[in-house]
Structures are given as C-alpha cells and as structure tokens.
Biopython code that builds the backbone (N, CA, C, O; Angstrom):
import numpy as np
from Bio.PDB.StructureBuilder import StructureBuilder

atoms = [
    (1, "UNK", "N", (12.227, -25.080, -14.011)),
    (1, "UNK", "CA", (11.115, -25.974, -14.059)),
    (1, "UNK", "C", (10.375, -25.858, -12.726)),
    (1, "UNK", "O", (10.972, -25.747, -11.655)),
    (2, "UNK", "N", (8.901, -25.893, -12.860)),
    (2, "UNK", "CA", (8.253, -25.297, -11.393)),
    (2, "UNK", "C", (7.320, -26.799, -11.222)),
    (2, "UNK", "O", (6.406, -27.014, -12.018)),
    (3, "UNK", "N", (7.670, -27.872, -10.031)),
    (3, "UNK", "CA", (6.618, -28.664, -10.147)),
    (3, "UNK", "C", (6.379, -28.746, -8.905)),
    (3, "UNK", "O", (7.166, -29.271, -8.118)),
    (4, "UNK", "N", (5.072, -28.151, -8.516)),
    (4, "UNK", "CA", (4.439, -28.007, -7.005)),
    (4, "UNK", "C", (4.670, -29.007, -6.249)),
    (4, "UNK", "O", (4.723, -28.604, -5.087)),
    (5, "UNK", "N", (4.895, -30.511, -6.344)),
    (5, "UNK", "CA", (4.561, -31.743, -5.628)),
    (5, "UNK", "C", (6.152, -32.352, -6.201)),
    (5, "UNK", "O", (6.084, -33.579, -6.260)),
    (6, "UNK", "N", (6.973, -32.045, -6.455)),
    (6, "UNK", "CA", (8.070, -32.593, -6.790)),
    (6, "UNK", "C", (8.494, -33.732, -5.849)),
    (6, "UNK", "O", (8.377, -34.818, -6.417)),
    (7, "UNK", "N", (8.847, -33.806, -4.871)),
    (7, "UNK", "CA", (8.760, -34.606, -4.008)),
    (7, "UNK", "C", (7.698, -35.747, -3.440)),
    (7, "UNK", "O", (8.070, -36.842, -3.020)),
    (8, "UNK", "N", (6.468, -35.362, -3.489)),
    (8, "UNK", "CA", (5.370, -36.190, -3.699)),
    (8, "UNK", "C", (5.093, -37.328, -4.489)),
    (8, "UNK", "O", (4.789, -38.481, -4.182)),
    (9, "UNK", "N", (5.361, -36.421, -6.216)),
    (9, "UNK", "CA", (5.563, -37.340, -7.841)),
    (9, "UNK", "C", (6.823, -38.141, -7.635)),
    (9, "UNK", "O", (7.260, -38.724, -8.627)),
    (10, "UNK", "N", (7.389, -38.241, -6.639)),
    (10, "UNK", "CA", (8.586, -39.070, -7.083)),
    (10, "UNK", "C", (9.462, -38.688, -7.998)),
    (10, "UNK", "O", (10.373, -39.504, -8.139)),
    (11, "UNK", "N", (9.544, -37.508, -8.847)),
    (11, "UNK", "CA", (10.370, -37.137, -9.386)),
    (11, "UNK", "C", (12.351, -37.247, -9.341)),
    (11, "UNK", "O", (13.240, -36.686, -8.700)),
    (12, "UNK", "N", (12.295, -38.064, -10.177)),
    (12, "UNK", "CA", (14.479, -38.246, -9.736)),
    (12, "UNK", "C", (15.047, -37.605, -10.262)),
    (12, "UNK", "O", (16.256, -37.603, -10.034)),
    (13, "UNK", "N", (14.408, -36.564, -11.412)),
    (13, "UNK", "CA", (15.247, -36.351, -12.083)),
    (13, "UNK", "C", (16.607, -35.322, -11.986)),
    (13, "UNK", "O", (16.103, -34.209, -11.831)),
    (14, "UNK", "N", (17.876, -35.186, -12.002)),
    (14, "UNK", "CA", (19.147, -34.502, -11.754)),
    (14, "UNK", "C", (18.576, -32.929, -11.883)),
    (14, "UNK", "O", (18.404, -32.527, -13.034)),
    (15, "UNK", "N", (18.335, -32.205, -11.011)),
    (15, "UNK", "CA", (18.217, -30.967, -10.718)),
    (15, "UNK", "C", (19.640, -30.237, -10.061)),
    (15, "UNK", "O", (20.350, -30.933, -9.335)),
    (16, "UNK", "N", (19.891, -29.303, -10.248)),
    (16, "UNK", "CA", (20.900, -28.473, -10.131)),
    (16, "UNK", "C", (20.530, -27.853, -9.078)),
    (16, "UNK", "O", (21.415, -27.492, -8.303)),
    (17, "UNK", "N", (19.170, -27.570, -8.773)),
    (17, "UNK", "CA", (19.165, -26.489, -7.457)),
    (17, "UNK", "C", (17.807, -27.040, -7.122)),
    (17, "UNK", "O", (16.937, -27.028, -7.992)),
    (18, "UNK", "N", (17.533, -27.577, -5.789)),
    (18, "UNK", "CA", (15.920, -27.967, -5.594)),
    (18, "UNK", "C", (15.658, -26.647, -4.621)),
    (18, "UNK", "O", (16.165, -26.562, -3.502)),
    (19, "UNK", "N", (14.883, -25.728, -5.140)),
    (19, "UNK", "CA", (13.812, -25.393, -4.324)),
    (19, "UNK", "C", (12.811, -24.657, -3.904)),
    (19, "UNK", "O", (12.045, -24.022, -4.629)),
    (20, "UNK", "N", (12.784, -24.736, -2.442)),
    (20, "UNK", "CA", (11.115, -24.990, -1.576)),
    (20, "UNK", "C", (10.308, -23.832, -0.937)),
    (20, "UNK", "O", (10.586, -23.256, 0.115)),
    (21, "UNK", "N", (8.976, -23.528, -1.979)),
    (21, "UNK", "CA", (8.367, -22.159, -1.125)),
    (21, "UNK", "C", (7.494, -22.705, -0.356)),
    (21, "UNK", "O", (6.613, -23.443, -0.799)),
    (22, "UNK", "N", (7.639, -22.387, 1.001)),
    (22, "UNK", "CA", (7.006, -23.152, 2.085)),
    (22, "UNK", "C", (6.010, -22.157, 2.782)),
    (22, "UNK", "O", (5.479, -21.210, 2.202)),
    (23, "UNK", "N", (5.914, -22.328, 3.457)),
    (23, "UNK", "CA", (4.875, -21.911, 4.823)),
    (23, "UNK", "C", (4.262, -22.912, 5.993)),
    (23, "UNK", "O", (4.530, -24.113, 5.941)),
    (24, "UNK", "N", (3.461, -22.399, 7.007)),
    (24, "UNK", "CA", (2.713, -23.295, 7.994)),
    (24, "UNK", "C", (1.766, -24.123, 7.482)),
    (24, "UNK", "O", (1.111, -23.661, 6.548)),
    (25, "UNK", "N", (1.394, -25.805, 8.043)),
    (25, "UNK", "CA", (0.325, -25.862, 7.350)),
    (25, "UNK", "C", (-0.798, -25.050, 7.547)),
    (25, "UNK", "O", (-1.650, -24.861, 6.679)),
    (26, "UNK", "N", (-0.822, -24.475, 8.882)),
    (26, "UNK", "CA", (-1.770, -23.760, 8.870)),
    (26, "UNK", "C", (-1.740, -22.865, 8.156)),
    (26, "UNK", "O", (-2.898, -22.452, 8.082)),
    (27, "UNK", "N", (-1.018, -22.202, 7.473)),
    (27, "UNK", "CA", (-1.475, -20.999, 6.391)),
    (27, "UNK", "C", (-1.390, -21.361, 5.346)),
    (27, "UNK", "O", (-1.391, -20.552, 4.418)),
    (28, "UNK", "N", (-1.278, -22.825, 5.117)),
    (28, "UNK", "CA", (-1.382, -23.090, 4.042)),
    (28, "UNK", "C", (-2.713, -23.871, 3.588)),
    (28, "UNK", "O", (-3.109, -24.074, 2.441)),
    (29, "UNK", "N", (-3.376, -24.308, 4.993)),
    (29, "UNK", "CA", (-5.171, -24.243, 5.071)),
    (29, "UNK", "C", (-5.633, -22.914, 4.811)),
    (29, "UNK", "O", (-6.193, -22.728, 3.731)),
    (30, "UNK", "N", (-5.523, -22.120, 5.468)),
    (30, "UNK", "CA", (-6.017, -20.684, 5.505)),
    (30, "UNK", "C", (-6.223, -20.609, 3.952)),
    (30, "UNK", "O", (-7.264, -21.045, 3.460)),
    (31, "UNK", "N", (-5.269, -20.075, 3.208)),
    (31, "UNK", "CA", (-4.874, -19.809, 1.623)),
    (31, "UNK", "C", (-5.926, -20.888, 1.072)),
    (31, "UNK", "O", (-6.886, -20.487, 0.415)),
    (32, "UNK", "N", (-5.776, -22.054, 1.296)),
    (32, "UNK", "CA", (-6.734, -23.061, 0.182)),
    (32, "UNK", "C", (-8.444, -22.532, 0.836)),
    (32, "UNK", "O", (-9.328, -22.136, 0.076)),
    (33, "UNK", "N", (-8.600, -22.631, 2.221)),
    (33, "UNK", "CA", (-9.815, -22.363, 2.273)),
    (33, "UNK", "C", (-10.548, -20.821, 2.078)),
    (33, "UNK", "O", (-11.752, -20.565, 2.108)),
    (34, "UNK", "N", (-9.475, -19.953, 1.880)),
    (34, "UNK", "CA", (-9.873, -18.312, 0.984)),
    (34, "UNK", "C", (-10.006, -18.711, -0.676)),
    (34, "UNK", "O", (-10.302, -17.742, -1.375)),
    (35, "UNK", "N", (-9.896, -19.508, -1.120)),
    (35, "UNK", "CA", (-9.604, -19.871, -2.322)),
    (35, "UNK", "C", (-10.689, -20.918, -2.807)),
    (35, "UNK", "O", (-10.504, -21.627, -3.796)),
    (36, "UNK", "N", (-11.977, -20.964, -1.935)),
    (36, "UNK", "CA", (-12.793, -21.785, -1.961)),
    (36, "UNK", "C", (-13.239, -22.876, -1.347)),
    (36, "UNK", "O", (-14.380, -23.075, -0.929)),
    (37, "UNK", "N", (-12.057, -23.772, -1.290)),
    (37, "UNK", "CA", (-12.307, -25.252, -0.412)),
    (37, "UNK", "C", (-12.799, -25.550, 0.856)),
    (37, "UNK", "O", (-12.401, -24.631, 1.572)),
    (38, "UNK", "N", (-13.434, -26.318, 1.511)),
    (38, "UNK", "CA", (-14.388, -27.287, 1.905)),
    (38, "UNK", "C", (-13.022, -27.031, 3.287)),
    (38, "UNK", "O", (-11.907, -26.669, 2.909)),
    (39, "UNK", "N", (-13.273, -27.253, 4.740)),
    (39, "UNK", "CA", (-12.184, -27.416, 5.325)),
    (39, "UNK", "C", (-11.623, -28.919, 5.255)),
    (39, "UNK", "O", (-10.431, -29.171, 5.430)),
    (40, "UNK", "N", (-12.934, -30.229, 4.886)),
    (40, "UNK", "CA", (-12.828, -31.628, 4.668)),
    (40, "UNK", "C", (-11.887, -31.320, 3.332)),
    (40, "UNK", "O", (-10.777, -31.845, 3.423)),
    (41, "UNK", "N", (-12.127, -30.542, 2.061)),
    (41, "UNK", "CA", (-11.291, -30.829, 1.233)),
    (41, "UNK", "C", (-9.781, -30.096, 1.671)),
    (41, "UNK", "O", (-8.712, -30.637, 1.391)),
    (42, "UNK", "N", (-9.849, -29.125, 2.210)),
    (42, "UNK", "CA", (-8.264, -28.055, 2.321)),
    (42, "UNK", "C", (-7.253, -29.303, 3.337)),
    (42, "UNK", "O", (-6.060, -29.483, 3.093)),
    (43, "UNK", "N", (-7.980, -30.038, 4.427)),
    (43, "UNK", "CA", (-7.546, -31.026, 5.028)),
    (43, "UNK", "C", (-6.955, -32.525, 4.359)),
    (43, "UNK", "O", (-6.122, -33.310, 4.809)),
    (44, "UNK", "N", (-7.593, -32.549, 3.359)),
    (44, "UNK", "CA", (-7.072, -33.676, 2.570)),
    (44, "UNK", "C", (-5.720, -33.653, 1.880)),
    (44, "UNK", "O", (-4.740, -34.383, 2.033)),
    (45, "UNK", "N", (-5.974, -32.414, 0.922)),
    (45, "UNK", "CA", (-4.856, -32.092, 0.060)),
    (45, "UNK", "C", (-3.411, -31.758, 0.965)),
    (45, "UNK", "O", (-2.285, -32.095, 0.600)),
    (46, "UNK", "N", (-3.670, -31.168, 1.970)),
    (46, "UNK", "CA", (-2.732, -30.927, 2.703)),
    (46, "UNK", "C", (-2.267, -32.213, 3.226)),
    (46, "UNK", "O", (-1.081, -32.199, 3.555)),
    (47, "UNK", "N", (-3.029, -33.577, 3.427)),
    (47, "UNK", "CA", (-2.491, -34.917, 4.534)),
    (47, "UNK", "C", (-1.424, -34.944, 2.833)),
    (47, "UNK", "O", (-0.198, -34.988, 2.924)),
    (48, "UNK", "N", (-1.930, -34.920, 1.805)),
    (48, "UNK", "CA", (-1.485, -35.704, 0.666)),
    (48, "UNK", "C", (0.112, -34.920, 0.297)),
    (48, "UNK", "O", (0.889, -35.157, -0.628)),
    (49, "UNK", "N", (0.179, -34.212, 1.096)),
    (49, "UNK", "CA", (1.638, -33.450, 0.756)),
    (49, "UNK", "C", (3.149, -34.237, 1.640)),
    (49, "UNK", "O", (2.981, -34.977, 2.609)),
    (50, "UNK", "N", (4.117, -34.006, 1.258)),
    (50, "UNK", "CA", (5.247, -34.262, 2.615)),
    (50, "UNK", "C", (4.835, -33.363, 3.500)),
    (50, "UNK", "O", (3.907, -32.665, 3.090)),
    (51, "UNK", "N", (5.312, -33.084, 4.866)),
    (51, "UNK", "CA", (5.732, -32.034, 5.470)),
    (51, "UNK", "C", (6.621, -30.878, 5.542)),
    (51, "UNK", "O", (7.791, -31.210, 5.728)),
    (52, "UNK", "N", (6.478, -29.985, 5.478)),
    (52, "UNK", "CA", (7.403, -28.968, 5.485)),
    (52, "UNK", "C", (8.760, -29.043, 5.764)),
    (52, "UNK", "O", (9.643, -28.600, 5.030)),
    (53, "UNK", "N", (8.959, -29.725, 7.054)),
    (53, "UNK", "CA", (10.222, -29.907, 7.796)),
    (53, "UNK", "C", (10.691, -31.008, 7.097)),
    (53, "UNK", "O", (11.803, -31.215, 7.584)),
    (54, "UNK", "N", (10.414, -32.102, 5.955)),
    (54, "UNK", "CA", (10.466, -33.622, 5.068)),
    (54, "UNK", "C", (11.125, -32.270, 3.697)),
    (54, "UNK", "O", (12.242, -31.985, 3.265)),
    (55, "UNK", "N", (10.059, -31.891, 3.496)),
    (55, "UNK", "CA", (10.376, -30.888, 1.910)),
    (55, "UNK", "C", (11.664, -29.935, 2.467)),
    (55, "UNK", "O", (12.636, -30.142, 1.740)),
    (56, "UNK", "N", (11.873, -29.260, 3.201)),
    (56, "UNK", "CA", (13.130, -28.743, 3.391)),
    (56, "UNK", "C", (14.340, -29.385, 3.824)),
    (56, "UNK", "O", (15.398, -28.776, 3.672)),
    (57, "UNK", "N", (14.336, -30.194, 4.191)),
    (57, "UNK", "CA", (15.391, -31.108, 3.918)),
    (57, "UNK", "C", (15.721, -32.360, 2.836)),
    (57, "UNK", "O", (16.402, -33.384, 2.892)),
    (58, "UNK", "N", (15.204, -31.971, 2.222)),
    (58, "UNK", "CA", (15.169, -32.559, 0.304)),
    (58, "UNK", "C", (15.841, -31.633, -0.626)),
    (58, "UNK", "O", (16.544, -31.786, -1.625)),
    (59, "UNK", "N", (15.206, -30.209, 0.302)),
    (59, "UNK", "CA", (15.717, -29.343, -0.578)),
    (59, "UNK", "C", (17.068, -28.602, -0.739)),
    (59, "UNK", "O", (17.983, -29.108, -0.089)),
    (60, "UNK", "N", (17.342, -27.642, -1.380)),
    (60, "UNK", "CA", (18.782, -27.254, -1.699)),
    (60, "UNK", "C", (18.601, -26.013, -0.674)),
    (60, "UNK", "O", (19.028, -26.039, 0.480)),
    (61, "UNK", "N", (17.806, -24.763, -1.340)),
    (61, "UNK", "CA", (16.547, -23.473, -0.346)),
    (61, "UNK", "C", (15.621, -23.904, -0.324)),
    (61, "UNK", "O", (15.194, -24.915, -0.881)),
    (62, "UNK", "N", (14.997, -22.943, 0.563)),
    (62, "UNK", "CA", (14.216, -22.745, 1.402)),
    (62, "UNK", "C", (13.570, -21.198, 1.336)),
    (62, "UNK", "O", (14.108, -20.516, 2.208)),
    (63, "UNK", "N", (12.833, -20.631, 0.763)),
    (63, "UNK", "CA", (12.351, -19.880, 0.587)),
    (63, "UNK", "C", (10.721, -19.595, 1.405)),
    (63, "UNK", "O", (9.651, -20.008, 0.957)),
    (64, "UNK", "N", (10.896, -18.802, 2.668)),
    (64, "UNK", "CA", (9.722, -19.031, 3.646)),
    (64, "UNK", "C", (9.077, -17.930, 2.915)),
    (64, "UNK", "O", (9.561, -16.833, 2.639)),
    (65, "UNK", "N", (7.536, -18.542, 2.559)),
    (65, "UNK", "CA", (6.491, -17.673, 2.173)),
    (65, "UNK", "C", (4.939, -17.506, 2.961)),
    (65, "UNK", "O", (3.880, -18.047, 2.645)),
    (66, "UNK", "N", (5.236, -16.500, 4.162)),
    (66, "UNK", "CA", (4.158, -16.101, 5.018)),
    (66, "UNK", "C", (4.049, -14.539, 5.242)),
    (66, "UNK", "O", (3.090, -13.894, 5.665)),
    (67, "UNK", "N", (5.276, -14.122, 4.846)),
    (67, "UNK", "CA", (5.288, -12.446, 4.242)),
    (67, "UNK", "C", (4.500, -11.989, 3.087)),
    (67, "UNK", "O", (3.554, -12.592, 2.580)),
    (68, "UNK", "N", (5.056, -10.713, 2.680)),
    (68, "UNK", "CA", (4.128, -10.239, 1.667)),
    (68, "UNK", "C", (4.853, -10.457, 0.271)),
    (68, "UNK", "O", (6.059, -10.659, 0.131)),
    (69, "UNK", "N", (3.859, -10.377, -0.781)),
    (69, "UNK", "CA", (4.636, -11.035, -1.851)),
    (69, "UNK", "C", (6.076, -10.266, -2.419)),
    (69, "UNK", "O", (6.893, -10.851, -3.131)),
    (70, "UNK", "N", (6.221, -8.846, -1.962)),
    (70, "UNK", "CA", (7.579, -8.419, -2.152)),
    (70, "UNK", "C", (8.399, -8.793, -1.579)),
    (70, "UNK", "O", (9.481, -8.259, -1.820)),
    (71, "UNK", "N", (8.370, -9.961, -0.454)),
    (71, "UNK", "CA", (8.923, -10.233, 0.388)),
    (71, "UNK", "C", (9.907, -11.663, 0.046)),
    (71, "UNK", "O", (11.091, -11.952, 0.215)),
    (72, "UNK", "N", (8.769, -12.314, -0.495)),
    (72, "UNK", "CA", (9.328, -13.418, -1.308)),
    (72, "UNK", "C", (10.009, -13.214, -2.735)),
    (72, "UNK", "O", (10.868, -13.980, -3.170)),
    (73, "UNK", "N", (9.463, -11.937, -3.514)),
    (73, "UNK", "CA", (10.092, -11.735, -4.263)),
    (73, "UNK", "C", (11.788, -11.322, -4.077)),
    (73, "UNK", "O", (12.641, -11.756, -4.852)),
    (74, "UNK", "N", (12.016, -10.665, -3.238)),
    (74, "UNK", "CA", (13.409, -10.388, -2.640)),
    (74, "UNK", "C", (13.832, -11.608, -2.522)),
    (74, "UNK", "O", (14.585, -12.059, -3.385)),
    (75, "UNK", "N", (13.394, -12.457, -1.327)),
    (75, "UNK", "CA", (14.389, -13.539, -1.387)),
    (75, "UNK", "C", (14.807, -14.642, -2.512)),
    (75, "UNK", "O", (15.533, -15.636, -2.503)),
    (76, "UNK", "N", (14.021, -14.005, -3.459)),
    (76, "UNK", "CA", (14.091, -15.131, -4.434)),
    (76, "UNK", "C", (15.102, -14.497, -5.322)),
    (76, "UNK", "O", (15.892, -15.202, -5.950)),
    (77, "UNK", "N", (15.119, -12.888, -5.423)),
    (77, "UNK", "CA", (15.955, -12.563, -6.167)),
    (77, "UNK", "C", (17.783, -12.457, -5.597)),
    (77, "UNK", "O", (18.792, -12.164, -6.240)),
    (78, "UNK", "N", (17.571, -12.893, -3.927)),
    (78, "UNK", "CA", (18.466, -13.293, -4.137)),
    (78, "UNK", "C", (19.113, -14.375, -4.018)),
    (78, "UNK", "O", (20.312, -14.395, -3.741)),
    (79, "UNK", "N", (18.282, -15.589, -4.243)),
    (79, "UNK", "CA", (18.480, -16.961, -4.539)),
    (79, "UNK", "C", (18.964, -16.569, -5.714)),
    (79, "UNK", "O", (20.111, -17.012, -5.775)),
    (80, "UNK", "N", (18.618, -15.777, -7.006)),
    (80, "UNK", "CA", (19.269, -15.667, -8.597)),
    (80, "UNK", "C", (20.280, -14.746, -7.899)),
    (80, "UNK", "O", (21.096, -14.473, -8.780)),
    (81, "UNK", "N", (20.590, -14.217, -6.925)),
    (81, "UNK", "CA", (21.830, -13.457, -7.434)),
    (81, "UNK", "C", (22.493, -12.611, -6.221)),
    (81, "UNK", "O", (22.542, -11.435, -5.862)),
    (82, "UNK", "N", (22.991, -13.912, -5.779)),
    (82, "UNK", "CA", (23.450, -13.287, -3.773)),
    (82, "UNK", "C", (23.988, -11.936, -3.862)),
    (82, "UNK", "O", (23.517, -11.031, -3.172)),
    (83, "UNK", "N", (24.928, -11.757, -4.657)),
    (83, "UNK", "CA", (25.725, -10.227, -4.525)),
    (83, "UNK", "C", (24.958, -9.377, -4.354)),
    (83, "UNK", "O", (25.516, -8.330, -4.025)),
    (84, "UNK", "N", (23.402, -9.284, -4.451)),
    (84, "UNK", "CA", (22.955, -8.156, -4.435)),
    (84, "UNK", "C", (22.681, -7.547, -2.936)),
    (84, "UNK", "O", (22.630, -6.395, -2.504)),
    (85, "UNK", "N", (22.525, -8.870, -2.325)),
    (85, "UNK", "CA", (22.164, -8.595, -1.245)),
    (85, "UNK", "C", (23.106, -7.851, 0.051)),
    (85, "UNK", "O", (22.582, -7.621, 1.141)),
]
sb = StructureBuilder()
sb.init_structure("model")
sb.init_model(0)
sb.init_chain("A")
sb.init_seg("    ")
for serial, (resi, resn, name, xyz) in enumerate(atoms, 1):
    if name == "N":
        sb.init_residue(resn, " ", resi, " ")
    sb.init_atom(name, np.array(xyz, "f"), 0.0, 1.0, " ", f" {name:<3s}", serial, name[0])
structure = sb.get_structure()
C-alpha cells in the first residue's frame, strides 16, 4: 500500500513494514518547483509535511532518494530481498 502522507493522514492502521522515501527539503523544493510550482506554493506543501528526521523515526526504512533512480531502485530491491545484496 503506497500512501505519500501516511503520517500526516493520521493513518493507525497495523502495517507490517512502514516505509520512508526521503530526501532534503531542499530537493524536495527543487523537484516540486521543476514540476511547475510557484516557490509560495512548493513552500507551503512542504511546511504541511512532518520532517524528514519526524518521518524516519516513525518509520521501519529509510530509503534515501537524492541518487539516481537505479539507485533507489537497488535499495529497494533490497528492502524485498536482503540476500541479494
């Protein structure tokens, strides 16, 4: 189940594994304002989030995403499946 704001929504529900693809906020302005937004709007959405350092310690992983997307893809594959690594 993928819910971007899980922590935000208040969500309780019994999860087996929580987790968190993160980054800086600053690159995570960067990304919203390549993507169109206003820096007044990329600034908002971002106050409306936890913090990074709040969301990773909620979470189970931690999956840092400021590499390239094969990059995250690896670590994710071996979140499904340590032996490989």
């Amino acid at each position: 189940m993928v819910i971007p704001l899980l922590f935000e929504a208040g969500v309780d529900e019994p999860f087996d594994l929580r987790v968190m693809v993160g980054c800086r906020a600053s690159v995570s302005r960067q990304r919203l304002l390549a993507r169109g937004l206003t820096p007044e709007a990329a600034d908002f959405w971002i106050a409306q989030q936890w913090t990074g350092e709040a969301k990773a310690k909620a979470s189970d992983r931690v999956l840092w995403n400021e590499g390239s997307l094969e990059l995250l893809r690896d670590q994710a594959e071996l979140l499904v499946d340590p032996g490989r690594g």
